[in-house]
mmCIF file of the N, C-alpha and C atoms, coordinates in Angstrom:
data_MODEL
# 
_entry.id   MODEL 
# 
loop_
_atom_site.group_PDB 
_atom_site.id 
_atom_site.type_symbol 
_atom_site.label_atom_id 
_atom_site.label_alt_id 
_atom_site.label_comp_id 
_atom_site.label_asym_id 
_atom_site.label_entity_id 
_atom_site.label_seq_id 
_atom_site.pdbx_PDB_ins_code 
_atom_site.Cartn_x 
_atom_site.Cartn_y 
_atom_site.Cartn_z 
_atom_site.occupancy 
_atom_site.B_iso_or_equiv 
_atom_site.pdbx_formal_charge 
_atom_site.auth_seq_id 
_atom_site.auth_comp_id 
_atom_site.auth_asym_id 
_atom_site.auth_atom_id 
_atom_site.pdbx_PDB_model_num 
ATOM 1   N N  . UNK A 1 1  ? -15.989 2.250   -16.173 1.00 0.00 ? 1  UNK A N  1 
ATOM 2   C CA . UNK A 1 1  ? -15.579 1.541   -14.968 1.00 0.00 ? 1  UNK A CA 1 
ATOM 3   C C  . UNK A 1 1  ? -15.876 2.442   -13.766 1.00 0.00 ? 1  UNK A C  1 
ATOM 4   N N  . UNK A 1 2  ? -17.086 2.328   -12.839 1.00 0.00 ? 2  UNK A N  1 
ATOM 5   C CA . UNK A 1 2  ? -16.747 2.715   -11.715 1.00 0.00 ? 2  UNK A CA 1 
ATOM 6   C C  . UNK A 1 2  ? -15.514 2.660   -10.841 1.00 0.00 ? 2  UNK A C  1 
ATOM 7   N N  . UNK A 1 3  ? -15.732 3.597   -9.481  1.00 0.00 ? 3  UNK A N  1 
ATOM 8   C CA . UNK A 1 3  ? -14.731 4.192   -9.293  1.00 0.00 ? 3  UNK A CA 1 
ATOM 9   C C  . UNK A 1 3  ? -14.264 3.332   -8.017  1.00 0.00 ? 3  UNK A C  1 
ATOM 10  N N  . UNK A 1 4  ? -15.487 2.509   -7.717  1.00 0.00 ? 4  UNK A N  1 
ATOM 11  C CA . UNK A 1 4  ? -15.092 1.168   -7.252  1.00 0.00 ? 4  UNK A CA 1 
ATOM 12  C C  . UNK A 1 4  ? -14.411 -0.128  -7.522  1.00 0.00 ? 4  UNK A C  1 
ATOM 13  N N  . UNK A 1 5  ? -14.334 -0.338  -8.613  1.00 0.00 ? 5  UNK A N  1 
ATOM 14  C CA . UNK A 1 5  ? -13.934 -1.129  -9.724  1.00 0.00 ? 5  UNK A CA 1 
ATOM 15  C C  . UNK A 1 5  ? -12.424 -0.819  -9.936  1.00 0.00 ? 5  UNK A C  1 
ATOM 16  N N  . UNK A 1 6  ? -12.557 0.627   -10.084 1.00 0.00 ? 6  UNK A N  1 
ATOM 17  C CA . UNK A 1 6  ? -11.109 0.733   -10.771 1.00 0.00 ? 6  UNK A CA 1 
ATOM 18  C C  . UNK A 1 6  ? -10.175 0.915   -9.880  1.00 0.00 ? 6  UNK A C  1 
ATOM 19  N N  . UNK A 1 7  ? -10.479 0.862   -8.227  1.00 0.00 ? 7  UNK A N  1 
ATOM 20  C CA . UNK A 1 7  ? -10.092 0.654   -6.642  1.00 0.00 ? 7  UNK A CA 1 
ATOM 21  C C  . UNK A 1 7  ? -9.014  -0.581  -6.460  1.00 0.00 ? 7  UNK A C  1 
ATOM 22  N N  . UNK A 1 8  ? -10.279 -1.782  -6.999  1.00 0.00 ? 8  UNK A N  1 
ATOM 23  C CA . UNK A 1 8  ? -10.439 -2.721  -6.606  1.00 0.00 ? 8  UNK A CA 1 
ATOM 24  C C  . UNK A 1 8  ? -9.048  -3.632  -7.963  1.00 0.00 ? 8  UNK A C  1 
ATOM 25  N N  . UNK A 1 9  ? -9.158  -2.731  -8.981  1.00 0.00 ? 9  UNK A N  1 
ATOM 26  C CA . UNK A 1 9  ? -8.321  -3.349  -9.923  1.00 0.00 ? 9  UNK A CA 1 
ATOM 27  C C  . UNK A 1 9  ? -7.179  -3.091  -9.334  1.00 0.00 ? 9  UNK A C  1 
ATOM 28  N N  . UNK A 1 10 ? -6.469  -1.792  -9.101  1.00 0.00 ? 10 UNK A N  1 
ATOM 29  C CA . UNK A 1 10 ? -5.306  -1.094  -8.666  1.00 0.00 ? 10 UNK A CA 1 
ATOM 30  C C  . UNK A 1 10 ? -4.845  -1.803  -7.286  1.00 0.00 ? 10 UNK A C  1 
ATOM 31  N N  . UNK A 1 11 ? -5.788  -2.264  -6.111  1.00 0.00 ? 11 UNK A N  1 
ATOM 32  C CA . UNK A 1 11 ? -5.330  -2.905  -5.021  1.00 0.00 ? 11 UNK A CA 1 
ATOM 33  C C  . UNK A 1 11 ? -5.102  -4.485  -5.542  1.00 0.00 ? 11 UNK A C  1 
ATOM 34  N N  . UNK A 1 12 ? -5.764  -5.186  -6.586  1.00 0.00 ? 12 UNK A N  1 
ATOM 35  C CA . UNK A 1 12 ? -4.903  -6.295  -7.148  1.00 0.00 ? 12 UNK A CA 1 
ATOM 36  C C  . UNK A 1 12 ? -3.743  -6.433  -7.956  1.00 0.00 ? 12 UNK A C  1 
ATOM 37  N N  . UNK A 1 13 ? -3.560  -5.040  -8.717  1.00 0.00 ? 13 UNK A N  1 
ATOM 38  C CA . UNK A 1 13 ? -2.193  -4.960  -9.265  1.00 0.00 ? 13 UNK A CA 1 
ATOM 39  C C  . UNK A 1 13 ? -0.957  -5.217  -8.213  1.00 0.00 ? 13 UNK A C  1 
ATOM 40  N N  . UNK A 1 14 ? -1.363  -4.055  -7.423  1.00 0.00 ? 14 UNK A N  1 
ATOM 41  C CA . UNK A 1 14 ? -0.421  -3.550  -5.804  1.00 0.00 ? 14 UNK A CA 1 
ATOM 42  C C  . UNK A 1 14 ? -0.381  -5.447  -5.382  1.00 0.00 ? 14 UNK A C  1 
ATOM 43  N N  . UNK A 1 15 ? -1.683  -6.159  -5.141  1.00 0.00 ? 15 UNK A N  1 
ATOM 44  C CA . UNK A 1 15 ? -1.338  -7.344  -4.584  1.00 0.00 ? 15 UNK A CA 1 
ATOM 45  C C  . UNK A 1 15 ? -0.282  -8.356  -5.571  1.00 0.00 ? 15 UNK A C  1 
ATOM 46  N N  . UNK A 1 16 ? -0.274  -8.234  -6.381  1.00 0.00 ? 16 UNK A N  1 
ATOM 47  C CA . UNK A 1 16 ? 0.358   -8.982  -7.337  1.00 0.00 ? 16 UNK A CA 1 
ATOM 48  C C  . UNK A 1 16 ? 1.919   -8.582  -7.654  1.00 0.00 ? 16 UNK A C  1 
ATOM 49  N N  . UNK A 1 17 ? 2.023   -7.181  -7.556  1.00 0.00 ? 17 UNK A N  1 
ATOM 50  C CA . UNK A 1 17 ? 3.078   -6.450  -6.962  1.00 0.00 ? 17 UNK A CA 1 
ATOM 51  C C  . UNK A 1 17 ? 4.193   -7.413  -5.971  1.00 0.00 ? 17 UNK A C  1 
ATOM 52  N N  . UNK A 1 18 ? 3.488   -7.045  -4.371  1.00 0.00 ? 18 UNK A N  1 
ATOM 53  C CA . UNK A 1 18 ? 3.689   -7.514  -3.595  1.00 0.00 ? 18 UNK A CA 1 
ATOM 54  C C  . UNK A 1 18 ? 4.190   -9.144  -3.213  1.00 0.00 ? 18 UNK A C  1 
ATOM 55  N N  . UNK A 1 19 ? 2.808   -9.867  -3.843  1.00 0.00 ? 19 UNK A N  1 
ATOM 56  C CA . UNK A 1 19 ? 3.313   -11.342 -4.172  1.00 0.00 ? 19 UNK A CA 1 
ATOM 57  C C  . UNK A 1 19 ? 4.475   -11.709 -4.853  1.00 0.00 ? 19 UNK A C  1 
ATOM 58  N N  . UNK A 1 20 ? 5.061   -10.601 -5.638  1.00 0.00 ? 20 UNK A N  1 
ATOM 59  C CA . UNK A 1 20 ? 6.587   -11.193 -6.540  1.00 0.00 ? 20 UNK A CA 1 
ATOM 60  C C  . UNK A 1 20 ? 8.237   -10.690 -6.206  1.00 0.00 ? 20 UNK A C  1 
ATOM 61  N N  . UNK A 1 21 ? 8.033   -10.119 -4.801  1.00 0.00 ? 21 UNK A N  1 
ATOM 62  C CA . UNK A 1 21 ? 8.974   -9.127  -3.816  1.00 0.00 ? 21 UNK A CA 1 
ATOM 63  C C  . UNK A 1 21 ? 9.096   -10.822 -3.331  1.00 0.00 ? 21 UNK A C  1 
ATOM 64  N N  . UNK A 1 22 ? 10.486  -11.053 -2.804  1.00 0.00 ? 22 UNK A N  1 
ATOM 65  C CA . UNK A 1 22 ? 11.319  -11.738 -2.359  1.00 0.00 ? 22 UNK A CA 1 
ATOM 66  C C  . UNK A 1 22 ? 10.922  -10.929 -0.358  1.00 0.00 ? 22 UNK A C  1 
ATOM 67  N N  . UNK A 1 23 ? 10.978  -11.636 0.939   1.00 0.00 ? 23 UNK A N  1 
ATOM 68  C CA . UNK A 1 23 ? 10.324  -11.594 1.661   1.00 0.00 ? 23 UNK A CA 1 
ATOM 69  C C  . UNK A 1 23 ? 10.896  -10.169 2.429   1.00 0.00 ? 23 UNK A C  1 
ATOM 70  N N  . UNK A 1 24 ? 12.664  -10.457 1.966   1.00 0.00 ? 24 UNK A N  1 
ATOM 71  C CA . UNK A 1 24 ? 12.931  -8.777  2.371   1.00 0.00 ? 24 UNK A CA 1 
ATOM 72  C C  . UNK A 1 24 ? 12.834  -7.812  1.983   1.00 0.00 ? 24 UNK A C  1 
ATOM 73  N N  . UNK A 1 25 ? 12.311  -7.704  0.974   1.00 0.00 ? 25 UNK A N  1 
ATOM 74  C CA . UNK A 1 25 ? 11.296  -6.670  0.086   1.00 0.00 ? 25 UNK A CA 1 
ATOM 75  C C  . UNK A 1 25 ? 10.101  -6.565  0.686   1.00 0.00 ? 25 UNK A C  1 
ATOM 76  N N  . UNK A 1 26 ? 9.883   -7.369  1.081   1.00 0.00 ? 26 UNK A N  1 
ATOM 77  C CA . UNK A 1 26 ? 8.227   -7.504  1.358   1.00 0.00 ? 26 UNK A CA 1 
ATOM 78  C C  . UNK A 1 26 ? 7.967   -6.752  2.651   1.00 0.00 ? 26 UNK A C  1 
ATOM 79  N N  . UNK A 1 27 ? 9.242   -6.536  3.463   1.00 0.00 ? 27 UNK A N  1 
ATOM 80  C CA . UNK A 1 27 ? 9.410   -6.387  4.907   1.00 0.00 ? 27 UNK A CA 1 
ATOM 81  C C  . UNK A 1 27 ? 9.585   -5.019  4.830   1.00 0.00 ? 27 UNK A C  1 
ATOM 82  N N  . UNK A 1 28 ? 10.752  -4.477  3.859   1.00 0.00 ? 28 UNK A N  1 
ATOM 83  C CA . UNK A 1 28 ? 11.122  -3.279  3.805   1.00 0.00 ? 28 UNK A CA 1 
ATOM 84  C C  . UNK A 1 28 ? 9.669   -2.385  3.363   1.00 0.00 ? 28 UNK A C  1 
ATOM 85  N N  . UNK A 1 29 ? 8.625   -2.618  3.099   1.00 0.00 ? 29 UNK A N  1 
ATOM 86  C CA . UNK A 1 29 ? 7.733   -2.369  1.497   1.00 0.00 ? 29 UNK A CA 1 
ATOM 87  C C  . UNK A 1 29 ? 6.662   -2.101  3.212   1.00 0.00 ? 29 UNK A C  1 
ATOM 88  N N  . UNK A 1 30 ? 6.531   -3.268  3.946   1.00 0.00 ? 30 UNK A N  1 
ATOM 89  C CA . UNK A 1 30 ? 5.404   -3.105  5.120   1.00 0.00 ? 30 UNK A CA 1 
ATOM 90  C C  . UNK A 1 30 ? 6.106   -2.078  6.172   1.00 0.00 ? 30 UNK A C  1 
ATOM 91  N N  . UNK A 1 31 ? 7.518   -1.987  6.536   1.00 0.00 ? 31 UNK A N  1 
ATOM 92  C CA . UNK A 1 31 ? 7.661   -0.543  6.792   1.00 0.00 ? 31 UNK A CA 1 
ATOM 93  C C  . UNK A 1 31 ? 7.843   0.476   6.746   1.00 0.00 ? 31 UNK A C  1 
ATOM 94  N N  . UNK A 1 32 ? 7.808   0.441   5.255   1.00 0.00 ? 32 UNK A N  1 
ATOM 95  C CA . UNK A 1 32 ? 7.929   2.127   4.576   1.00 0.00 ? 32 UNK A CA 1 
ATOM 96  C C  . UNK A 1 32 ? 6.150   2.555   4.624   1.00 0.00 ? 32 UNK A C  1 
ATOM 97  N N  . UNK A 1 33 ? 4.783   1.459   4.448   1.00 0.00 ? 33 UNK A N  1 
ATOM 98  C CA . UNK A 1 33 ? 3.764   1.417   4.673   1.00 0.00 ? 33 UNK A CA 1 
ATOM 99  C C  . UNK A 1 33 ? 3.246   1.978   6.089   1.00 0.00 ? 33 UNK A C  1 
ATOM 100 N N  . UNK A 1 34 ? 3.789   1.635   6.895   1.00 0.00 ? 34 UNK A N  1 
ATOM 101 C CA . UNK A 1 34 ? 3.470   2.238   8.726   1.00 0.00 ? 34 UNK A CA 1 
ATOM 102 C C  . UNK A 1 34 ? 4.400   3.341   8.747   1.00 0.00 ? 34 UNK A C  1 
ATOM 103 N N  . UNK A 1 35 ? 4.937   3.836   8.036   1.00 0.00 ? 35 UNK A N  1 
ATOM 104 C CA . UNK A 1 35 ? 6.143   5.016   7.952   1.00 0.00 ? 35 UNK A CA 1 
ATOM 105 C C  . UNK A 1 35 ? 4.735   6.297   7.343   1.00 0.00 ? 35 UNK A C  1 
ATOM 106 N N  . UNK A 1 36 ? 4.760   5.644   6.417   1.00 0.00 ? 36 UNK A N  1 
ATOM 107 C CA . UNK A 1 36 ? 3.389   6.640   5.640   1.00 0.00 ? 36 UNK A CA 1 
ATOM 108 C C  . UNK A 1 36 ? 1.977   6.660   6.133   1.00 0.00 ? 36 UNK A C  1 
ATOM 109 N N  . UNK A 1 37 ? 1.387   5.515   6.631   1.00 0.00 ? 37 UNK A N  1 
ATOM 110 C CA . UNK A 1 37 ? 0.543   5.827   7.386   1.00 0.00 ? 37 UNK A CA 1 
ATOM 111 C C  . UNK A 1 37 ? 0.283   6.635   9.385   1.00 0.00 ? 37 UNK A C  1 
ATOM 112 N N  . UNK A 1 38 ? 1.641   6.699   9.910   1.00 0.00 ? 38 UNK A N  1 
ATOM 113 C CA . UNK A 1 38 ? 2.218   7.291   10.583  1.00 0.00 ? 38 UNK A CA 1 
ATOM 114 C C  . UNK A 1 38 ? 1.957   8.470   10.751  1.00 0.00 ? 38 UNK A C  1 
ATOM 115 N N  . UNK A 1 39 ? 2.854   9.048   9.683   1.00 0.00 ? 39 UNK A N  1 
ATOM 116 C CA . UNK A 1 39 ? 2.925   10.394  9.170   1.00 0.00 ? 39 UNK A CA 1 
ATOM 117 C C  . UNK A 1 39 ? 1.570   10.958  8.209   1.00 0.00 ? 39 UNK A C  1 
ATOM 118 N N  . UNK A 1 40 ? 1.055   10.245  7.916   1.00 0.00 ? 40 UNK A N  1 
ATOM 119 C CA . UNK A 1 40 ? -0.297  10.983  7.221   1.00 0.00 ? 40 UNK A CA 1 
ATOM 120 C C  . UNK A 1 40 ? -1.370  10.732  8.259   1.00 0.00 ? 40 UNK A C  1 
ATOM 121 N N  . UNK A 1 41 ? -1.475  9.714   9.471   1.00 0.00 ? 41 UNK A N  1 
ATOM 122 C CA . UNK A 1 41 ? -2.148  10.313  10.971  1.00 0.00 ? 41 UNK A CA 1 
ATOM 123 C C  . UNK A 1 41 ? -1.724  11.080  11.485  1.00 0.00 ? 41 UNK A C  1 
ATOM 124 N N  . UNK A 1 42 ? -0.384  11.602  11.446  1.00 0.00 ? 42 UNK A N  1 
ATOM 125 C CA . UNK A 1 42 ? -0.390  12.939  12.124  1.00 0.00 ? 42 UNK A CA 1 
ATOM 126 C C  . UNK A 1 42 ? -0.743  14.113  11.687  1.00 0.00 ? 42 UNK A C  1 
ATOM 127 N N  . UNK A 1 43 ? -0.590  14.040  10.284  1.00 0.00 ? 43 UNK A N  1 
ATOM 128 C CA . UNK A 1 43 ? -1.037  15.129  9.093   1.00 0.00 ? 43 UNK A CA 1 
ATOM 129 C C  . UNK A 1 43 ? -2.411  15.584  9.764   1.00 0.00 ? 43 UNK A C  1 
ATOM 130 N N  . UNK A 1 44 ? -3.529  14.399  9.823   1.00 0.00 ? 44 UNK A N  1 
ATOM 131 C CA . UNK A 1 44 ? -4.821  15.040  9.551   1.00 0.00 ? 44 UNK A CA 1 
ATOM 132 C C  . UNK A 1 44 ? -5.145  15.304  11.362  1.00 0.00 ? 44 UNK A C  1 
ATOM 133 N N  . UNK A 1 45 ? -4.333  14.315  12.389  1.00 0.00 ? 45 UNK A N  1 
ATOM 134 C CA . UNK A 1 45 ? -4.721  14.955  13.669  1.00 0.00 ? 45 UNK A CA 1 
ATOM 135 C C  . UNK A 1 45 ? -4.398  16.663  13.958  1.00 0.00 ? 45 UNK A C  1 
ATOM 136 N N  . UNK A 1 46 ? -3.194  16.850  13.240  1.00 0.00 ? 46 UNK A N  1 
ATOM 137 C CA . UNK A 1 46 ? -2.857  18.607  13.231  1.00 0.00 ? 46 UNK A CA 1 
ATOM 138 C C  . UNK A 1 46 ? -4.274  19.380  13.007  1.00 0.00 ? 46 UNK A C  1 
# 
């Protein structure tokens, strides 16, 4: 399995994940997401 492939499997698990979170899950889940992407833009601007 390329390493594209096995990307592409893992971001449909994660989607399928996601699809079975009740909507305040879903809410809490998209800002712990901008929490981490946040903080790992500041990581690499340092």
């Amino acid at each position: 399995m390329s390493n594209k492939e096995r990307i592409t499997q893992e971001l449909n698990e994660l989607k399928h994940i996601y699809e079975s979170l009740d909507e305040i899950d879903q809410k809490k889940l998209e800002e712990a997401l901008i929490m981490l992407r946040t903080k790992f833009g500041q990581r690499v601007r340092a």
